[in-house]
N, C-alpha and C positions, 0 to 999 in steps of 0.2 A: 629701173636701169638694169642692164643685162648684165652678169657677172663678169668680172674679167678674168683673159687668159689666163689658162694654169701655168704657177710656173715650172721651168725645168727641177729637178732636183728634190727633193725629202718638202713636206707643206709643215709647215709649220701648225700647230691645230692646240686650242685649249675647248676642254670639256668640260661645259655647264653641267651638272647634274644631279637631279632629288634621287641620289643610288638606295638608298632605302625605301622606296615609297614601290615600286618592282622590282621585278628581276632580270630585265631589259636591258636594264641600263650597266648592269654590271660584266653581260656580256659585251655592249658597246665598250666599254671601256678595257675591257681583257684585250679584244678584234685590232680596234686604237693600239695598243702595246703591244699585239703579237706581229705588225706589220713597221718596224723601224726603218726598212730599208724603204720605205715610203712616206712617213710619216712622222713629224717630230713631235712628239704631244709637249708641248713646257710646262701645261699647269689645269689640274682638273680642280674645279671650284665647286662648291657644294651649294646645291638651291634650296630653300625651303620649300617644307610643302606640309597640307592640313586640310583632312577628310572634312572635319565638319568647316572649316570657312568654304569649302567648295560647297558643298553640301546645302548649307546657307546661301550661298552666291545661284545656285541652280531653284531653290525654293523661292528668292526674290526675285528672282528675273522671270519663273514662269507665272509667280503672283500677278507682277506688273504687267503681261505678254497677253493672260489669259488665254484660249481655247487649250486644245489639246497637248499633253504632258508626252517629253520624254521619254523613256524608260527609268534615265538614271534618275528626273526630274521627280517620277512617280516615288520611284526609292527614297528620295532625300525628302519627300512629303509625309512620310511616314515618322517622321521625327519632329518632334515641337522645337517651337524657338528655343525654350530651355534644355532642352537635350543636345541641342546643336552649341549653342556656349558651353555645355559642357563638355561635349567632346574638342570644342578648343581649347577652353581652357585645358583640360588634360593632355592635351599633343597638340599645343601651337606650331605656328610656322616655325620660330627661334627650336624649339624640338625637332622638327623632321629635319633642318639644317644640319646641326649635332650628330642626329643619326646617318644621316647625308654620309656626312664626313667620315663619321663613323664606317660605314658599309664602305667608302672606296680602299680606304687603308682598307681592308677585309681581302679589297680584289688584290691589292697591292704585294699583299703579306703573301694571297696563295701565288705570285708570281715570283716572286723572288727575284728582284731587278737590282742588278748593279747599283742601277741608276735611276731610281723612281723620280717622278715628275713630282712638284709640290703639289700638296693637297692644300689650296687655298677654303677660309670660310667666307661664306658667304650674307646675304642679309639674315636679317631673322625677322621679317616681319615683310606683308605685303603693302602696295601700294596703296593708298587713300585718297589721289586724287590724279589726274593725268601729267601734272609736275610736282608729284611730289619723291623729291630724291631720295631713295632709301638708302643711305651710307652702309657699304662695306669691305672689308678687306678683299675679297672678288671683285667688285666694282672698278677699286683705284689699281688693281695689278693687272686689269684688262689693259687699260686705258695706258697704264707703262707697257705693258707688253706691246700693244699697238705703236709704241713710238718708234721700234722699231722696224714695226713692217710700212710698208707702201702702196702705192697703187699699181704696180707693177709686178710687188713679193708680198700679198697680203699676208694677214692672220685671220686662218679659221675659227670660226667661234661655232660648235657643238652646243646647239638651245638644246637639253633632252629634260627637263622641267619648267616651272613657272618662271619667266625669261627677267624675275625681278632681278637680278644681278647686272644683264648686261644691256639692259633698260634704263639703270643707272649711270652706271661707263656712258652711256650714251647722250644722256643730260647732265654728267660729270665736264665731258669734251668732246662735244656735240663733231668734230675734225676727224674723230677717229673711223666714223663712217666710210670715210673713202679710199681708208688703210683694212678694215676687216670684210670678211664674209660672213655673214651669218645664216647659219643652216640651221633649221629651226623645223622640229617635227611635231606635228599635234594634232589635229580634227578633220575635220571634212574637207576637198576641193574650194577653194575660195570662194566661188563663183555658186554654190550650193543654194538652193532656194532653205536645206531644215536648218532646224535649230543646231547649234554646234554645241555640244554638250561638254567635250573635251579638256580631261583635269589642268593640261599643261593651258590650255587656255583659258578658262575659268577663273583658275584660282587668283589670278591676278593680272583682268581685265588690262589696267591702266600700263602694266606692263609689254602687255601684249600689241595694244597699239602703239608705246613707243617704239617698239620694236618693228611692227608692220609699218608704222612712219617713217622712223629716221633713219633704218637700216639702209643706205647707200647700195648695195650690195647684198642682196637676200634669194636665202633659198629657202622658199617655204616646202614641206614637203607631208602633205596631208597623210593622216594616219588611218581613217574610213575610206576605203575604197583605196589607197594604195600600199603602206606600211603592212596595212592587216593580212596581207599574204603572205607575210611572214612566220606562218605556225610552225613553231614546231613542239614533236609528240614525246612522251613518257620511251617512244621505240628508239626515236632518233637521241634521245638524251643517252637511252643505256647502250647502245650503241655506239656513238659518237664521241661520247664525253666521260661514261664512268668508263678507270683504268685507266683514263691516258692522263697520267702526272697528277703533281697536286693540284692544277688549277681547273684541270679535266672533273677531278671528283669533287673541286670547290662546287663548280657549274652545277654540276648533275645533283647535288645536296641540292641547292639554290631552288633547282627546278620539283624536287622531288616536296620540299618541304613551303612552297610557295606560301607566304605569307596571307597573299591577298585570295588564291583559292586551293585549299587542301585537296578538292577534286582533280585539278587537274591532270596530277601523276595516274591517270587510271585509262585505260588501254582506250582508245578510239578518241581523246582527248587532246588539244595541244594547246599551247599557251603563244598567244601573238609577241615577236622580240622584237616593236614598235621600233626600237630607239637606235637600231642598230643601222638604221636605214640611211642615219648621215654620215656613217663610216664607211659604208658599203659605196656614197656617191664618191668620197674623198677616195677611196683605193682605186674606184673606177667608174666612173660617170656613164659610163653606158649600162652600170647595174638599177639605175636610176635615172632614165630618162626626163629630160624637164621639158620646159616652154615660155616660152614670154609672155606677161598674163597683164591686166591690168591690178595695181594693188586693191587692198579691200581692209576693212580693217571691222572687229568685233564691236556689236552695239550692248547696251545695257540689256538687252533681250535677248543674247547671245548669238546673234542672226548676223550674218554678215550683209557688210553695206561696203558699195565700192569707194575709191579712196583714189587719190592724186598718183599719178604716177606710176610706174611698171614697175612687177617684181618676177624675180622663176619660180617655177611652180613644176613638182616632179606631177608624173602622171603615172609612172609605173615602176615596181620594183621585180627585179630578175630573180625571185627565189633561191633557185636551182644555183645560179652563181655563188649568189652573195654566200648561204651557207657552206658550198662547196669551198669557199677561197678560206673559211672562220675554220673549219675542221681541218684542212691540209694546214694553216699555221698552226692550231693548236699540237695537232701529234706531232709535227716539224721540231717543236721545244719542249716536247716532253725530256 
């Protein structure tokens, strides 16, 4: 089904997020808060998220698939089953959720708001079967939140993690479909003949199709081939971001000291900001062009298979803009 009109006036928008798991996500959610006069955030929720159950989920699906491996798939075969329960057990989903939470107060603190949005928790555990409801306090405060939008004044819902939270809300009160939007960034083009390797899809499969299914109202907005033209470099961070305030040199730290690659701070290098790409369509839909597609939804193989019914689907991201509009708000509130 095609989304409906925006409305006049501020969108209303809550942000799903695993903000520890990159550094994307933190600048989504700064972008979300440095644009008020557009945008009303009410409540960022925290997702969980867990290297080795992906890890695991990428080693059984290309077990069962067989021929030719992935990259990430190649990587995650390089570890035995018990290394892989180990590294769950050590940083389960219930953990990266924590840390979730943890990192957005982080963005919150270097912004210093009157008025910060709630930091709702989210599940702590993935999905196990395609109904199997995973209760959490994100879930039931979608699904109030939804009560009071419409079909006319929806609510945004920001996927930028494993969509278990609003996967729930969704088999909580299956009605609130035709009150939200859901913008949801992850993998490949639907329509993609490869394997979709893609953490935020991966990790939790049965989420991910409740979400390609019952989302009323969906923007799927692939991250290969569209998102990914979002690099940005070690130039444009020291440039850009250190000196300008606190949340200027929050960013630029963020960047400089990446978690997930120490490399990147190094000249001719830049790190893709995936997730910033549903904020960039809610400020302005032309930075993200879509289309009417038909739906498709993830198999146990991680290959997509088509699916009942229409969804949008971005086809292109505007660089040039989208970072231009995140750098004039951020010095704007220095």
């Amino acid at each position: 089904m095609t989304l409906p009109p925006r409305p006049t006036g501020r969108l209303r928008v809550v942000i799903d997020t695993d903000a520890a798991n990159e550094i994307d996500d933190q600048f989504a959610i700064a972008w979300a808060l440095l644009a008020p006069d557009l945008l009303e955030v009410v409540g960022i929720h925290a997702a969980p998220f867990c290297h080795g159950h992906y890890f695991r989920r990428l080693t059984e699906a290309a077990r069962s698939r067989g021929g030719e491996r992935t990259p990430m798939e190649d990587l995650a075969s390089l570890f035995t089953a018990e290394q892989h329960r180990d590294m769950i057990e050590r940083n389960p989903p219930a953990m990266g959720e924590q840390r979730s939470r943890h990192e957005i107060h982080r963005v919150l603190a270097a912004m210093d708001l009157d008025d910060p949005p709630p930091v709702v928790a989210g599940s702590g555990r993935f999905m196990e079967s395609p109904d199997d409801l995973v209760e959490s306090d994100a879930a039931h405060r979608l699904v109030e939140l939804a009560a009071d939008a419409s079909p006319i004044d929806p609510l945004y819902v920001v996927v930028i993690g494993a969509p278990t939270n609003v996967a729930a809300s969704l088999l909580v009160d299956p009605t609130i479909a035709e009150r939200i939007v859901v913008i949801f960034v992850a993998g490949y083009p639907s329509g993609t003949p490869h394997v979709d390797e893609s953490f935020n899809l991966v990790q939790d499969r049965h989420a991910t199709n409740v979400v390609l299914a019952h989302a009323t109202h969906l923007l799927y907005q692939p991250g290969y081939q569209v998102a990914e033209v979002l690099g940005y470099s070690l130039a444009d961070s020291e440039r850009w971001l250190r000196g300008h305030g606190r949340l200027g040199d929050f960013l630029h730290e963020l960047y400089v000291a990446n978690p997930i690659d120490r490399n990147v701070a190094r000249p001719g290098r830049a790190w893709v900001m995936w997730d910033i790409l549903p904020v960039a369509w809610l400020l302005d839909p032309a930075w993200s062009p879509t289309f009417e597609t038909p739906r498709a939804q993830i198999t146990p193989h991680h290959t997509w298979e088509a699916a009942p019914g229409t969804m949008t689907e971005a086809y292109r991201a505007r660089r040039n803009d989208i970072f231009g509009d995140f750098v004039t708000r951020l010095h704007a509130a220095e």
